[in-house]
C-alpha positions in Angstrom: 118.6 -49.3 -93.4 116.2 -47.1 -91.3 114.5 -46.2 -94.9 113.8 -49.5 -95.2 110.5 -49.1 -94.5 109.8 -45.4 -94.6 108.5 -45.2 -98.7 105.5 -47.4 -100.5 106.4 -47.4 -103.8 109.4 -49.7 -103.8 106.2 -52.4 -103.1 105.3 -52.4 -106.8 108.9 -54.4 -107.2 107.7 -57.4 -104.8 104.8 -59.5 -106.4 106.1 -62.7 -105.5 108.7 -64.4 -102.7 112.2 -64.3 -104.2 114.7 -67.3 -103.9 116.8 -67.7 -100.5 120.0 -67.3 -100.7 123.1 -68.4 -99.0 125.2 -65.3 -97.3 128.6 -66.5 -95.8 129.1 -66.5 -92.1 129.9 -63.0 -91.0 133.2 -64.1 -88.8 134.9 -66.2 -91.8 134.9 -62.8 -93.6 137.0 -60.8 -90.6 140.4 -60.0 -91.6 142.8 -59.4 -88.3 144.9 -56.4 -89.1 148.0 -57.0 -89.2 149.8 -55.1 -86.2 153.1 -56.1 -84.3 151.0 -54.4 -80.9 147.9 -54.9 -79.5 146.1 -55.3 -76.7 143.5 -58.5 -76.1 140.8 -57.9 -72.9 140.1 -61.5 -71.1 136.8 -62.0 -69.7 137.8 -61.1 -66.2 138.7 -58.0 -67.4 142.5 -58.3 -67.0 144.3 -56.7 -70.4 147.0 -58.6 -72.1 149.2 -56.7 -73.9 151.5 -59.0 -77.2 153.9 -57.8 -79.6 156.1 -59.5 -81.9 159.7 -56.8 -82.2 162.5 -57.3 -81.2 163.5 -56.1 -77.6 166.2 -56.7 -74.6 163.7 -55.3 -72.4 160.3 -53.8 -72.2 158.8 -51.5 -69.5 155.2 -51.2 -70.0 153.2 -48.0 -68.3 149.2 -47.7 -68.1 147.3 -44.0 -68.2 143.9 -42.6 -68.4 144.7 -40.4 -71.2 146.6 -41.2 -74.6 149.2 -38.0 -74.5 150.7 -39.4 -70.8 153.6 -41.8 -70.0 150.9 -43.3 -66.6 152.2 -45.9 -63.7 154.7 -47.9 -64.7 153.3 -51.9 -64.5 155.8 -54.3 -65.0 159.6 -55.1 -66.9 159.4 -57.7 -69.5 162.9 -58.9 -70.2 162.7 -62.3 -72.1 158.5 -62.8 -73.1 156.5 -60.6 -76.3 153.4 -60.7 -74.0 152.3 -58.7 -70.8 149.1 -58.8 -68.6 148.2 -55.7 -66.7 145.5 -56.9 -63.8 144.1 -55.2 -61.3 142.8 -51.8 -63.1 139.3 -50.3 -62.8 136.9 -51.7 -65.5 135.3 -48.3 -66.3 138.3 -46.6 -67.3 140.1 -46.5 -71.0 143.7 -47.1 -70.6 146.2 -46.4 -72.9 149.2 -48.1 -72.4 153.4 -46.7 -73.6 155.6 -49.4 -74.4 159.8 -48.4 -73.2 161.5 -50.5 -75.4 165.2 -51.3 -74.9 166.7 -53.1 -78.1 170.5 -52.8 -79.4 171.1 -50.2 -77.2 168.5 -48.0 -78.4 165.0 -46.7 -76.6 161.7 -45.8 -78.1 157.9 -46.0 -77.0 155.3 -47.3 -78.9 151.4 -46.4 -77.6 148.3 -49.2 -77.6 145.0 -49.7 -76.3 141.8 -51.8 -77.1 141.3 -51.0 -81.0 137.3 -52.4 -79.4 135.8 -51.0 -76.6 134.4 -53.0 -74.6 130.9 -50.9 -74.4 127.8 -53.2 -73.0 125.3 -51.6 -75.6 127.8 -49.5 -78.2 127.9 -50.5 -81.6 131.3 -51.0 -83.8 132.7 -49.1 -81.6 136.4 -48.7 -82.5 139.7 -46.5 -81.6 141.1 -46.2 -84.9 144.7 -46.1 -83.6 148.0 -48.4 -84.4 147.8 -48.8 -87.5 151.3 -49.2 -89.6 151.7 -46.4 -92.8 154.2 -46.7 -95.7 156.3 -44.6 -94.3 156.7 -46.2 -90.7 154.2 -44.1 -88.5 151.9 -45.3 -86.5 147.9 -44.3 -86.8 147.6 -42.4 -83.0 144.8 -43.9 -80.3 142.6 -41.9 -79.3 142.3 -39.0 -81.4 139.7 -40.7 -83.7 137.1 -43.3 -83.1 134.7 -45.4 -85.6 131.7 -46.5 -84.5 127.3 -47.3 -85.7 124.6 -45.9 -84.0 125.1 -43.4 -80.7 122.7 -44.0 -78.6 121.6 -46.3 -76.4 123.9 -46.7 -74.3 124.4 -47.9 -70.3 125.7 -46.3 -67.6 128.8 -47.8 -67.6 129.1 -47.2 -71.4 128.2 -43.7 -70.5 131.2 -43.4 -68.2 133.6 -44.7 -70.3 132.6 -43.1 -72.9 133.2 -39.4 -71.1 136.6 -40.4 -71.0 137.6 -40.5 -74.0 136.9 -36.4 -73.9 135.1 -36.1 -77.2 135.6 -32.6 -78.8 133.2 -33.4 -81.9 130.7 -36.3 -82.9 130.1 -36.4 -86.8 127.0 -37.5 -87.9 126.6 -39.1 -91.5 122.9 -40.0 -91.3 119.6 -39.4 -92.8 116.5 -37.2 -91.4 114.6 -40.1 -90.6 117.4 -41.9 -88.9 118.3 -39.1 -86.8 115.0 -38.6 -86.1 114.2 -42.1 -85.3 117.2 -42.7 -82.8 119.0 -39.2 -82.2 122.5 -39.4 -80.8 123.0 -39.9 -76.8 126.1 -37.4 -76.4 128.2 -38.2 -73.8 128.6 -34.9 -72.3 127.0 -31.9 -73.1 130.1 -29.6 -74.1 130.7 -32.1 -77.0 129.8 -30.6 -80.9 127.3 -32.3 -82.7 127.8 -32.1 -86.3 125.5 -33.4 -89.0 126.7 -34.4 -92.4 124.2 -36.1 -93.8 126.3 -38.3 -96.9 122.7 -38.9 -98.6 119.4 -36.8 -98.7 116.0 -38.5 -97.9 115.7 -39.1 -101.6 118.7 -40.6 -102.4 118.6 -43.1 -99.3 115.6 -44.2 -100.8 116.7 -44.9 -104.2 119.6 -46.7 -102.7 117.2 -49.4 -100.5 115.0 -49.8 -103.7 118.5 -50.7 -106.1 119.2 -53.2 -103.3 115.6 -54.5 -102.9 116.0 -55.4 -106.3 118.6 -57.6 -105.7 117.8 -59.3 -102.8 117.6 -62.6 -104.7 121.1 -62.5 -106.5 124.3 -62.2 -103.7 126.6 -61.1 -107.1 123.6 -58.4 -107.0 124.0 -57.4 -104.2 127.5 -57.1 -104.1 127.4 -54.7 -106.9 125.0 -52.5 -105.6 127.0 -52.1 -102.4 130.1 -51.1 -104.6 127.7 -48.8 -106.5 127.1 -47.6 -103.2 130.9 -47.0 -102.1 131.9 -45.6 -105.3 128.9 -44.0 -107.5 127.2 -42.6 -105.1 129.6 -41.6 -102.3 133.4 -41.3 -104.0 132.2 -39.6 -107.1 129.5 -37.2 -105.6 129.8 -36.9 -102.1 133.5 -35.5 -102.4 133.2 -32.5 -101.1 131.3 -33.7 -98.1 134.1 -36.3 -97.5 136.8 -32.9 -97.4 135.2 -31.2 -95.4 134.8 -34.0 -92.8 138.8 -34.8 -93.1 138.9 -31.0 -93.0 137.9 -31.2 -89.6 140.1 -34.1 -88.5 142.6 -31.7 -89.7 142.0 -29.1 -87.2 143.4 -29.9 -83.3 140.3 -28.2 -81.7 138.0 -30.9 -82.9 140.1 -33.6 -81.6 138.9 -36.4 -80.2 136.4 -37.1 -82.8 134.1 -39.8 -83.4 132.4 -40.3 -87.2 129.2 -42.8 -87.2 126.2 -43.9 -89.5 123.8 -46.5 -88.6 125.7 -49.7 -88.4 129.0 -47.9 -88.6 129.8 -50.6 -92.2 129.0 -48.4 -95.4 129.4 -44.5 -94.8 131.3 -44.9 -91.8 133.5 -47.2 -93.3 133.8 -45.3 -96.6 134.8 -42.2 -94.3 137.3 -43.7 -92.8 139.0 -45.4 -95.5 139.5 -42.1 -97.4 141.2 -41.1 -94.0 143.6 -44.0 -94.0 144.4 -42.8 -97.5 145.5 -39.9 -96.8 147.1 -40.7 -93.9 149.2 -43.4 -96.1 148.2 -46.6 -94.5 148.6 -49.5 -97.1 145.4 -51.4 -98.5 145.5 -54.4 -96.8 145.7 -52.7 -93.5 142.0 -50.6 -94.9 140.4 -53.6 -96.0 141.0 -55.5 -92.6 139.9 -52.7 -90.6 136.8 -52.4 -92.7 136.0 -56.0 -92.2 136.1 -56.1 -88.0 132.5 -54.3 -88.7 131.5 -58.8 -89.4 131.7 -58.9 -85.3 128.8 -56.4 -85.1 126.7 -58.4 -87.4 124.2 -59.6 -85.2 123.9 -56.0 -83.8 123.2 -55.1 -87.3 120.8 -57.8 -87.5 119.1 -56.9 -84.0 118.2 -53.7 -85.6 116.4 -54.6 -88.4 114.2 -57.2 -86.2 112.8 -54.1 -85.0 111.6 -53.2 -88.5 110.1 -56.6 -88.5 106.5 -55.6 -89.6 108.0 -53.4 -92.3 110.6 -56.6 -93.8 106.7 -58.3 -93.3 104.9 -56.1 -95.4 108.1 -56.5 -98.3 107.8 -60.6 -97.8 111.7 -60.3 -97.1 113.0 -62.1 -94.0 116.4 -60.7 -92.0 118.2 -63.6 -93.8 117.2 -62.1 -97.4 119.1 -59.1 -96.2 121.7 -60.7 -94.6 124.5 -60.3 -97.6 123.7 -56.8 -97.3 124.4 -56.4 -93.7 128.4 -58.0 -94.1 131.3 -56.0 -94.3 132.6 -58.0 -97.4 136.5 -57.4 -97.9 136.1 -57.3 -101.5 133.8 -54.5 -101.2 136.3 -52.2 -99.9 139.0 -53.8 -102.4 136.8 -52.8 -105.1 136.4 -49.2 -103.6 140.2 -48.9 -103.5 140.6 -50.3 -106.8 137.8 -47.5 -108.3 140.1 -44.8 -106.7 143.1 -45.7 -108.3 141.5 -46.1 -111.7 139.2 -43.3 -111.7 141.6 -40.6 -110.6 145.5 -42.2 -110.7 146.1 -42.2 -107.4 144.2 -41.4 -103.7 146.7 -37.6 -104.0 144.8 -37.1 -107.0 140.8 -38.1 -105.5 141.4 -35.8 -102.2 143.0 -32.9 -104.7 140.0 -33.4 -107.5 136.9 -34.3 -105.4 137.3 -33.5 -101.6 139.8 -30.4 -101.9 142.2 -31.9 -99.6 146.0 -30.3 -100.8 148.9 -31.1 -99.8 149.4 -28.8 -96.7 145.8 -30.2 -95.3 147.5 -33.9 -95.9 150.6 -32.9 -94.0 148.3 -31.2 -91.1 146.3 -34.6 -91.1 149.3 -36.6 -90.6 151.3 -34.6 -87.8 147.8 -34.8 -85.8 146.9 -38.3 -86.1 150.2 -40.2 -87.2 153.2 -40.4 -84.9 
């Protein structure tokens, strides 16, 4: 959206106000994951930790880093629900779950899919996740999130912990140059990918510009978006991205855009893919980005004169800023049909084989 306001010509389109329409409210279009683990923060900061298996007994332990057992915190023996109090508020805990049931052990690893940054944006551990095959999606090896910058001092020193190897960045010239990302330490890669050139951003906002009046419009043009422009031609950008998830040494990674919705979200999805989590569990995580909404929103206010000069309000845009779950169901949907299965897309378009798939999923599945 940064290009909003960066070309002249897409003025020739806008000779008179268009209609107001009605957008649905962002939060009736979030779709909770679902996960038989997570972790909920209260506003006091304690961290209460639910689950839903079955288990005789449950010891739950706390760390600083993902890969470590930690201090153990309590034994649950009869509830499916833990609070951990007393930890410090700048620190990312992970927490490992000893569960006793039938007379069999195992551990199973959460932590805040959200974190709780005072000025990050979408800003999300991709971690726990369910695939077909019974994994689990790992925390902290790779995190979602909009814009990287901006951010406080304690978001600063949280954000050091999570020991970032490589932040990939999908934007445009402009929008690097108009908010360049705040790394969190300086021994951290910066990679750009840019998804779209100048040019092709442009046409983009003009195709949606045009549509501003029509939400079935708009819809479209996002899918376009999802599947046009970024699925069909971006593949090999898209493989050489997962490429790098596939390599250890660039792990932790975080992957951002702007808002963290369209080629974040894409990104990511293609990820989940190959990493075999099921559709449902894509199209929910896609949709938490509807919390960030007025974030999104926030952003745009400060191209206010430019939304002026178009005689669009930040409600006319508002159907573009949601995370709408049938955008991502029609983006899965496009995959299937267009090339038989998401094997078949990674193989054709992104060069992702098999052995790259099976690297992928002892990394970031366990």
């Amino acid at each position: 959206m940064a290009a909003l306001v960066n070309f002249s010509t897409i003025l020739k389109v806008f000779f008179s106000r268009r209609a107001r329409i009605e957008a649905p409210d962002p939060l009736s279009l979030v779709i909770q994951p679902t996960v038989d683990l997570k972790v909920t923060r209260y506003p006091n900061d304690d961290l209460h930790l639910t689950w839903t298996f079955p288990a005789e007994q449950v010891e739950v332990f706390a760390s600083a880093t993902p890969d470590a057992m930690g201090t153990l915190q309590g034994t649950v023996t009869s509830a499916k629900e833990f609070t951990v109090t007393g930890l410090d508020r700048p620190v990312r805990y992970y927490f490992t779950l000893k569960i006793t049931h039938a007379g069999q052990t195992s551990e199973r690893k959460v932590a805040e899919r959200i974190l709780p940054l005072e000025n990050g944006s979408n800003f999300r551990d991709i971690g726990g996740y369910p695939t077909a095959e019974g994994n689990h999606t790992r925390w902290g090896r790779i995190f979602r999130t909009g814009s990287f910058s901006g951010f406080s001092e304690f978001d600063k020193q949280y954000l050091t912990q999570l020991g970032l190897k490589l932040v990939c960045d999908l934007r445009t010239d402009s929008e690097v140059e108009h908010s360049p990302d705040e790394l969190p330490e300086p021994n951290v890669t910066y990679w750009r990918q840019a998804l779209f050139t100048q040019r092709e951003s442009q046409d983009g906002v003009r195709r949606f510009l045009l549509s501003v009046n029509d939400v079935q419009k708009i819809n479209n043009a996002l899918l376009q978006s999802y599947t046009l422009d970024m699925l069909d031609r971006k593949g090999a950008m898209f493989g050489a991205i997962l490429q790098r998830c596939a390599d250890e040494s660039q792990l932790p990674m975080a992957i951002h855009c702007t808002a963290g919705k369209d080629r974040t979200g894409v990104t990511i999805a293609l990820l989940f893919a190959a990493l075999g989590v099921p559709d449902d569990i894509i199209v929910a995580d896609y949709s938490l980005t509807n919390f960030y909404h007025g974030v999104i929103r926030s952003a745009l206010k400060r191209n206010s004169r430019g939304l002026r000069i178009l005689r669009l309000t930040q409600d006319d845009l508002m159907p573009l800023l949601l995370a709408h779950p049938d955008t991502m169901r029609g983006t899965l949907v496009h995959l299937r049909e267009s090339y038989g299965s998401y094997e078949n897309y990674l193989a054709q378009q992104a060069g992702i084989d098999a052995e790259t798939i099976a690297r992928l999923r002892n990394l970031l599945l366990e």
